[in-house]
C-alpha positions in Angstrom: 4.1 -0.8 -7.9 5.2 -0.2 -11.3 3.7 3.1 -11.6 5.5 3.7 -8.1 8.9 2.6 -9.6 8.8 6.0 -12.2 8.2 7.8 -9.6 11.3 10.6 -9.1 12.0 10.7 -5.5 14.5 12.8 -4.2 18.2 11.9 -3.2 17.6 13.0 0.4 15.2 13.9 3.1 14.5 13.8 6.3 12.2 11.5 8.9 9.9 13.8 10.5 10.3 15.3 13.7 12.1 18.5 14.1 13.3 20.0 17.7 11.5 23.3 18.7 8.2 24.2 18.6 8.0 27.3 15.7 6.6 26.0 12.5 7.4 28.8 9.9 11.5 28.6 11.4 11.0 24.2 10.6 9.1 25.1 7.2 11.8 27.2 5.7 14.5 25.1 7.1 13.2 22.1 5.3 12.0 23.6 2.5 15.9 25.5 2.3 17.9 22.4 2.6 15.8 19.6 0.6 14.6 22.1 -2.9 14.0 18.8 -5.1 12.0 16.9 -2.1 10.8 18.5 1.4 8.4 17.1 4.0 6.1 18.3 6.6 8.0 19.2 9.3 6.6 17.6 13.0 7.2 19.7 16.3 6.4 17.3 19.0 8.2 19.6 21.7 5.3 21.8 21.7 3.5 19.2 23.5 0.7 16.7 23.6 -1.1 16.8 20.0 2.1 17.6 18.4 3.6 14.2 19.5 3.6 11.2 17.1 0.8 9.0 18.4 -1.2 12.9 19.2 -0.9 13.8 15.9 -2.2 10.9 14.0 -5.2 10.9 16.7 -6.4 14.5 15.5 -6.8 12.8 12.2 -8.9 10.2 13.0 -12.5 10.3 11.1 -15.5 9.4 13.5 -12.9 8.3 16.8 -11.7 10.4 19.3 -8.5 10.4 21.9 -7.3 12.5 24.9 -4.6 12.4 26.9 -4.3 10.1 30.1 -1.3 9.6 32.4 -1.1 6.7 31.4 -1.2 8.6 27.3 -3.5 8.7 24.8 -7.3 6.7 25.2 -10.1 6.7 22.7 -12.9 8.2 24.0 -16.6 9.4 23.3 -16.3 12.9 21.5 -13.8 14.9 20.5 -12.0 17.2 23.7 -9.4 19.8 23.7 -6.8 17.4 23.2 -8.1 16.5 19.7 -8.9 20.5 19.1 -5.1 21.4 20.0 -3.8 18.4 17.7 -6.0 20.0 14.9 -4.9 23.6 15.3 -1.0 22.9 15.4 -1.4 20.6 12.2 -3.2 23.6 10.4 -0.2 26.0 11.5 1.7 23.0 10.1 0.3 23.0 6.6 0.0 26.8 6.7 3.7 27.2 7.3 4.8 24.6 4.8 2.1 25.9 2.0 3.8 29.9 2.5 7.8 28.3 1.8 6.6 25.4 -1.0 4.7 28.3 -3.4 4.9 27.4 -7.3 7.0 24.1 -6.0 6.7 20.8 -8.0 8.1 18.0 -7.4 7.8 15.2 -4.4 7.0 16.4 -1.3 6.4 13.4 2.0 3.9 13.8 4.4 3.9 11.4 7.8 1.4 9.9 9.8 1.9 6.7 12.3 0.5 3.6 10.6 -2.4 1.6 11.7 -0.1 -1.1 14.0 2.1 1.7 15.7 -1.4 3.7 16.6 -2.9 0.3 17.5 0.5 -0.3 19.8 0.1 3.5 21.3 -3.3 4.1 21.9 -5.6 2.8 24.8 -9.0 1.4 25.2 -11.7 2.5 27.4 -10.0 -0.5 29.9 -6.5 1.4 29.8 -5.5 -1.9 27.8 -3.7 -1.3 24.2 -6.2 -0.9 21.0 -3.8 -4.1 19.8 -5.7 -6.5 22.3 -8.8 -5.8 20.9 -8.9 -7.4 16.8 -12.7 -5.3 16.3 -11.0 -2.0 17.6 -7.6 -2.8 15.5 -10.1 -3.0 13.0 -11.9 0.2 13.4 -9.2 2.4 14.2 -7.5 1.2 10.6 -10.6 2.1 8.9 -11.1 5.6 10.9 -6.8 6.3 9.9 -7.8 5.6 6.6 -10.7 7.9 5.8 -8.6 10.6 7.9 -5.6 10.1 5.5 -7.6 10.5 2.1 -9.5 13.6 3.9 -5.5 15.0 4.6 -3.8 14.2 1.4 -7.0 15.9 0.1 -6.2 18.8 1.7 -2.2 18.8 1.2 -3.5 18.9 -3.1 -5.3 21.6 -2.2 -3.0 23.7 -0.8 0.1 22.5 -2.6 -1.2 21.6 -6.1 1.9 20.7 -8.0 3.4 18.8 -5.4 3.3 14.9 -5.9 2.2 13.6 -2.5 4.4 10.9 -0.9 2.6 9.5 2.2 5.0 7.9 4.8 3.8 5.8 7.6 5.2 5.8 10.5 5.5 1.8 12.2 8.4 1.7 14.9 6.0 -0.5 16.5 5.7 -3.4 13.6 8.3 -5.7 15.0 7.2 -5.7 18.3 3.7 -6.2 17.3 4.9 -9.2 15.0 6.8 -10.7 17.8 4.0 -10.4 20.6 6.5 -8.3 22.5 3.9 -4.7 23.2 3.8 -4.5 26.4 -0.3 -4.7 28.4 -0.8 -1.8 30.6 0.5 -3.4 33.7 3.9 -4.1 32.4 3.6 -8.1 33.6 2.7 -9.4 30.3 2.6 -8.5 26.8 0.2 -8.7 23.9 -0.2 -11.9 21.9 1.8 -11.6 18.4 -0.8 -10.3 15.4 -1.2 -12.6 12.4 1.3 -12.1 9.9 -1.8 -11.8 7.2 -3.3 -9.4 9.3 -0.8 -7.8 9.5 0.0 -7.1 6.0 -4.1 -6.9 4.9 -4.0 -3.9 7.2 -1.3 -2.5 5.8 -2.1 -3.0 2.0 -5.4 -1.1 2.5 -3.2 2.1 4.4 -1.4 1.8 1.3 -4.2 1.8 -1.3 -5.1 5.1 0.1 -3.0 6.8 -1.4 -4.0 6.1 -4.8 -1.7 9.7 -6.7 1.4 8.2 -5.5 4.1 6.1 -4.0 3.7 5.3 0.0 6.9 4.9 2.4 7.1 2.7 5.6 9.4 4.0 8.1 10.8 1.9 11.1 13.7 3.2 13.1 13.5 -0.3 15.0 15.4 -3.7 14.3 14.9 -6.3 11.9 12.5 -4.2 9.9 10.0 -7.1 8.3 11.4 -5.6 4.7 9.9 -8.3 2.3 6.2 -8.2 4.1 5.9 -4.3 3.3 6.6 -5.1 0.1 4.1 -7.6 0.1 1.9 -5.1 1.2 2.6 -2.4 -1.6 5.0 -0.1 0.1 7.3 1.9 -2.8 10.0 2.2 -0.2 11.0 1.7 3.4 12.6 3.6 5.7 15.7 2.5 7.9 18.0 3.3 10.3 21.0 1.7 8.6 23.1 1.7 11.4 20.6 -1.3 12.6 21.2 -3.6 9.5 22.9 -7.0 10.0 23.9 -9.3 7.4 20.9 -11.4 8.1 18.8 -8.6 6.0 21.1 -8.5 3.0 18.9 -11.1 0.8 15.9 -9.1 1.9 17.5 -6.0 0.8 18.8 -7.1 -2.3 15.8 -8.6 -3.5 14.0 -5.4 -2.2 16.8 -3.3 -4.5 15.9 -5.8 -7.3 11.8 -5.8 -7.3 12.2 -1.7 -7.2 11.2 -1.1 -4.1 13.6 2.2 -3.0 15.2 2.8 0.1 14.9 5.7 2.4 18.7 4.7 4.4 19.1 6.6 7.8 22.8 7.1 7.9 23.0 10.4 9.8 22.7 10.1 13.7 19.5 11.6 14.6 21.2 12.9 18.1 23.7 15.1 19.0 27.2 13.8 17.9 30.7 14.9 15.3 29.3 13.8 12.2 32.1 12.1 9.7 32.6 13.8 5.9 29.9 13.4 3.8 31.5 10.5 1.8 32.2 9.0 4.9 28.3 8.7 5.5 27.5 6.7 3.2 30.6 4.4 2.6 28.4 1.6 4.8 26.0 1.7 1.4 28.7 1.3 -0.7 30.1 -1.3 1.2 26.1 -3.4 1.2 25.9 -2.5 -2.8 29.5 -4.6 -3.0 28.7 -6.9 -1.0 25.2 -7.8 -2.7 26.7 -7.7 -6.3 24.5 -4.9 -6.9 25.2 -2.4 -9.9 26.7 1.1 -8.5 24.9 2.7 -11.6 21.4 1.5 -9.1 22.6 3.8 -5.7 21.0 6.9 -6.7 17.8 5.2 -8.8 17.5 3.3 -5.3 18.5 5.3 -1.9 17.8 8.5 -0.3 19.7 9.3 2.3 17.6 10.5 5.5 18.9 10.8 9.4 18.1 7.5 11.0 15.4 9.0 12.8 13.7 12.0 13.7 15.6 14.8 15.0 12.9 16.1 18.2 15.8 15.2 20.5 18.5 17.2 18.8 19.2 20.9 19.5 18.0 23.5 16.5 21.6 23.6 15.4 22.4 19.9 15.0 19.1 19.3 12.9 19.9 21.9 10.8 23.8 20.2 10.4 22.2 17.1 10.2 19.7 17.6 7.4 22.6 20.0 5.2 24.4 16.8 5.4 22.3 13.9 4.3 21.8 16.1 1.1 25.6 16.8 0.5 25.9 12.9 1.4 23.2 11.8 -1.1 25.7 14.3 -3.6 28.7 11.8 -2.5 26.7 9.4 -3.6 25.6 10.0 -6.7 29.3 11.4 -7.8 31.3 8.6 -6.6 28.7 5.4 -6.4 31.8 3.4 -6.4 
């Protein structure tokens, strides 16, 4: 964690998921509007494979997944499903590798953690991979070989860039509270072990050995102090979702280093206040916490609340200019 706290992040960037489908146009856009930290654009709209849960399959090392009605179930060998999720990450990375030559500096890569992808992906039975604590168990340990193999590849292609690796866990909450839902809708999954939980967790994050790892949640009451327990260098918020309930969690998250990724621009369609405007609720938490406004820009970068597949090409492009002229606000008037 202490190595993680030197670590120069940038003052804004975005979630993850872009609208459209053309992954040179999402490249340069990123690349254009975040210079001192882009990410890997994800195009869910071209369809399944390119979705969250999709994606994160085609990484998988030794498990499979194809697409149901009902979604995505592990199966046997890997199908055309897992081939398409492959191919549209590789035009992925090619496109990102062509706009970041000669770049240095932090650049974030996503994939859905090990609880979310637990939450999203079926058994054999149809039933969650969550109600089964042997397959929770393998499918972390497949994600986790698949990551190393991927940020392996990321240094290849982009050698000066220092890797951050976000994990995706809208999921975590739910999975916390027993409240995933089994695959006829009547019931719902018991609630995981806390220590589980966070074991699980802590080994997704000691994968990524080069650099910092982010925890992203665009769901309520984000479990803040257990993924810092389990070694994340930042987390990822919608801050529209914060009530006053989290402010000792965030201030002793502020306190013990740990940065924060705050979503403050609506990830739909919408009039977006000024700048300034979008991150006077920060402002307003640093007050209210007693926290030093000399800490905002060591401590936040500003990102949408969440990812920006539902928006039209010309609000994400609005939307992403303006968390890094808001992140600007922020560091000229942290008062």
């Amino acid at each position: 964690m202490s190595e993680n706290s030197q670590f120069r992040f940038g003052a804004a960037t975005g979630v993850g998921s872009m609208p459209g489908g053309d992954a040179r146009e999402a490249a340069k856009s990123v690349t254009g509007t975040f210079e001192d930290f882009p990410f890997l654009p994800e195009l869910p709209a071209r369809g399944p494979g390119a979705d969250m849960i999709g994606r994160t399959a085609g990484l998988l090392v030794e498990l499979y997944a194809r697409v149901e009605p009902s979604g995505w179930r592990l199966g046997d060998r890997p199908g055309r499903d897992t081939k398409r999720a492959r191919s549209w990450l590789g035009e992925d990375l090619d496109a990102l590798e062509e706009f970041t030559q000669e770049y240095e500096g932090p650049l974030k890569v996503q994939a859905v953690g090990p609880w979310t992808l637990a939450a999203g992906l079926e058994l054999r039975n149809g039933e969650a991979a969550l109600s089964d604590a042997g397959a929770c168990r393998d499918l972390a340990a497949s994600l986790a070989e698949g990551l190393r193999q991927h940020l392996a590849e990321l240094r290849r292609r982009i050698p000066g860039a220092q890797l951050v690796l976000q994990l995706d866990e809208p999921s975590l909450t739910a999975v916390l509270r027993g409240q995933v839902k089994s695959a006829s809708g009547y019931r719902t999954h018991r609630a995981v072990d806390r220590q589980v939980v966070e074991q699980t967790l802590r080994d997704l994050v000691g994968v990524h050995t080069s650099g910092p790892v982010v925890v992203h949640s665009c769901a309520p009451d984000v479990p803040f102090a257990l993924l810092r327990r389990a070694g994340a260098a930042a987390v990822s918020f919608d801050f529209s979702l914060l009530t006053e309930r989290d402010d000792e969690a965030i201030g002793e998250a502020v306190e013990g280093g740990t940065r924060l990724f705050t979503g403050v621009v609506p990830g739909t369609e919408g009039p977006l206040s000024d700048p300034g405007g979008s991150v006077m609720g920060v402002r307003t938490l640093w007050r209210r916490l007693g926290l030093s406004p000399g800490l905002l820009t060591e401590a936040v970068t500003v990102t949408p609340a969440c990812g920006l597949a539902g928006a039209s090409p010309g609000y994400a492009r609005t939307a992403l200019a303006h968390c890094a002229r808001a992140a600007r606000s922020l560091a000229d008037n942290p008062e």
